[in-house]
N, C-alpha and C positions, 0 to 999 in steps of 0.2 A: 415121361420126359419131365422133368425135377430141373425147376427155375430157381434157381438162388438170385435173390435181391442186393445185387451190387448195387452201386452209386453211378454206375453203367447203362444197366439194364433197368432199374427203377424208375428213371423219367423215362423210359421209353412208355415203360407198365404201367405209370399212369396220364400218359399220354393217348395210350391205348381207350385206356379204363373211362375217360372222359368223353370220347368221341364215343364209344358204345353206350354210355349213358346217354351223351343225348340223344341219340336216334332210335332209342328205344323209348323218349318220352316226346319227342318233337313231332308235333304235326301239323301241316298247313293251314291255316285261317281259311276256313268256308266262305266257296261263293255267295254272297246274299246280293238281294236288292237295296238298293242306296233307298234314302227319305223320296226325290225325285221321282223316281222311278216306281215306286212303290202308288205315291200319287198319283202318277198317269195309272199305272193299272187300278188302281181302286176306282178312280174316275171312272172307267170304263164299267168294270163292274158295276157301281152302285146304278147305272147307267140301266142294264140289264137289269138286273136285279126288280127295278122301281118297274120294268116291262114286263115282269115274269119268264123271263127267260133261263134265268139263271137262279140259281137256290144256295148254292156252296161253294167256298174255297179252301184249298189248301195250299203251303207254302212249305218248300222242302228245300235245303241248303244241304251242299257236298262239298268236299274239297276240288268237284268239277264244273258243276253248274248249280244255279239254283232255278228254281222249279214252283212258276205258281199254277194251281190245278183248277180249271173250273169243273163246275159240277152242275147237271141239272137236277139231282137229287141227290143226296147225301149219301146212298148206297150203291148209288152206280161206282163205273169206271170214267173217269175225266173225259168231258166233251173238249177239251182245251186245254193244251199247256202252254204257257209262255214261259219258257226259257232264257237263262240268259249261260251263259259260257265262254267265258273268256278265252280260251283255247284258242277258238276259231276264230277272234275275232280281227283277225289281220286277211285272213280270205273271204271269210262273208259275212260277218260281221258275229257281234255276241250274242244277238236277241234274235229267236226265231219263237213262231210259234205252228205248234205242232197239233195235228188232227186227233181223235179219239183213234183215228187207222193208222197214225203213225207218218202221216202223208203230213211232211210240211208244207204249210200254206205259204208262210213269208219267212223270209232271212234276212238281215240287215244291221247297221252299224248304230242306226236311233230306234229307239224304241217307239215313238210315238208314231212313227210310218211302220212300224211293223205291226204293233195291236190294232194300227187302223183296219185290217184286213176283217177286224173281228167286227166294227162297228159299221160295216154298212147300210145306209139307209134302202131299204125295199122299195121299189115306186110301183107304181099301180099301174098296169098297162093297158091300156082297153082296145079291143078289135074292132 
């Protein structure tokens, strides 16, 4: 099939030509955590951390959530994620955080009542 370039069919061609360029370079800006947010969770960790509980973190961004990973040793598999994902966050909110089993613990629309789930105080019970 042999296009000839009229004055017809040339804006169409590169009408074409420019919408295939860009979606062949265009990609969505990564979900990250804001300054805010970030604070609250560092809070918590340096929290842990000063207790020995916690050793590592990682921080991963996608074009669907982002993802900070706690670690009790740098070779495990994450005792912790806290998520955030905008997606959801008209049904349950954007920030959950999620077990090493995959078992989420909390879901919600603020983050600071969500990671709370992580910093509970232990009390001592005696019989």
């Amino acid at each position: 099939m042999d296009l000839e370039f009229t004055e017809e069919n040339r804006s169409a061609a590169s009408v074409v030509s420019l919408v295939a360029s860009r979606s062949a370079t265009y990609r969505p800006a990564a979900v990250s955590f804001d300054r805010q947010e970030l604070r609250d969770i560092l809070g918590l960790y340096g929290r842990k951390v000063a207790d020995g509980e916690w050793r590592d973190y990682a921080i991963a961004a996608t074009e669907q959530k982002a993802v900070f990973s706690i670690y009790r040793r740098c070779t495990e598999f994450p005792l912790y994620r806290i998520e955030k994902a905008p997606k959801g966050a008209r049904k349950q909110g954007a920030y959950s955080v999620v077990a090493a089993s995959g078992l989420v613990l909390r879901r919600g629309h603020d983050l600071k009542r969500v990671i709370n789930v992580l910093d509970k105080i232990l009390k001592i019970v005696s019989s």
